[in-house]
C-alpha positions in Angstrom: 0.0 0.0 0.0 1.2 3.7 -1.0 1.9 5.7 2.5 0.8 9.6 2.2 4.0 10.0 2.3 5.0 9.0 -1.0 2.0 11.1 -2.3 3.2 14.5 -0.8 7.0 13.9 -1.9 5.1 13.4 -5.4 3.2 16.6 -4.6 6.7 18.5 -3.5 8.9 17.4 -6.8 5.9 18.7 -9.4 5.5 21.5 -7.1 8.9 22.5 -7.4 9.4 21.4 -10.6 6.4 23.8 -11.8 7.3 26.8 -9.7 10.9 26.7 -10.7 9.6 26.4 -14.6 7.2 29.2 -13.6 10.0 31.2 -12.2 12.9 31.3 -14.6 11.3 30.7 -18.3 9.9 34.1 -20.3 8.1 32.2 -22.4 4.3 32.8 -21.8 3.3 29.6 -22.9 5.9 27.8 -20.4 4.7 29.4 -17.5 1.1 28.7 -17.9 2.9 25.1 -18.0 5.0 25.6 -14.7 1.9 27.0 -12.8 -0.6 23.7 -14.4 2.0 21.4 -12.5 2.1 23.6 -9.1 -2.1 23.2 -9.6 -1.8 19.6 -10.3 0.9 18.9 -7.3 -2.3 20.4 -5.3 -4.4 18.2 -6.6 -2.5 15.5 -5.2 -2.3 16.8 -2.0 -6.3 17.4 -2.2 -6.9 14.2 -3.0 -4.3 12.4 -0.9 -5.6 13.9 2.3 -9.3 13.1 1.6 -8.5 9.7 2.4 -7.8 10.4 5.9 -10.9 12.5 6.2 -14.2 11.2 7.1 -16.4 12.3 4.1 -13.9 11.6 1.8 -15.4 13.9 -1.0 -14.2 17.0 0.0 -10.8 16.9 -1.2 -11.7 15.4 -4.5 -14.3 18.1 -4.4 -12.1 20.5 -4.0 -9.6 19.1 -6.6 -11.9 19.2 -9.0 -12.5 22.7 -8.3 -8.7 23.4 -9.1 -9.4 21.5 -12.4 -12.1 23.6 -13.4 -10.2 27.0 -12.8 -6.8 25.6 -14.7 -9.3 25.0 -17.5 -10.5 28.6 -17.6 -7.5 29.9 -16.9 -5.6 28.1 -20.2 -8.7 28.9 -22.1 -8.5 33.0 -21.6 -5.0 32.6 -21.4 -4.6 30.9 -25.3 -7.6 33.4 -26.0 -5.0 36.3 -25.0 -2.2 34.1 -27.1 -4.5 34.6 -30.2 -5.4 37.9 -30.0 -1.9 39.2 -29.4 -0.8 36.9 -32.5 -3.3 38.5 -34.3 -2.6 42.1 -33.3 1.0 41.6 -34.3 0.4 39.5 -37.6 -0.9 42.1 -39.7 
């Protein structure tokens, strides 16, 4: 069986993987991409402490949540992405 501890040392590499991606590229593109893994690494932390809760659906409520914004936020964010490629196109 997989201890919690394994999920949050899973949850601490993406999360520092993403923020250090976040952090240090200029590309737009690749920090959307850093910040999608710091969300996800939440996601495992959502989900991995929901099992040590006693409804159990609140953290997977919640990560779904988390899923639901980092959809929105890629969507405006290649909506932006388009209209700046536009703008400068012509």
């Amino acid at each position: 069986m997989i201890d919690i501890y394994h999920y949050l040392i899973l949850s601490a590499i993406l999360f520092s993987i993403g923020l250090a991606v976040a952090i240090t590229k200029q590309n737009a593109i690749l920090v959307l991409m850093g910040v999608e893994l710091m969300l996800n690494a939440v996601n495992i932390n959502l989900v991995a402490f929901s099992q040590y809760d006693p409804n159990h659906l609140q953290g997977q409520m919640f990560a779904i949540f988390v899923i639901v914004i980092a959809a929105a936020e890629v969507t405006i964010a290649l909506a932006i992405a388009l209209k700046i490629y536009d703008y400068f196109k012509n």
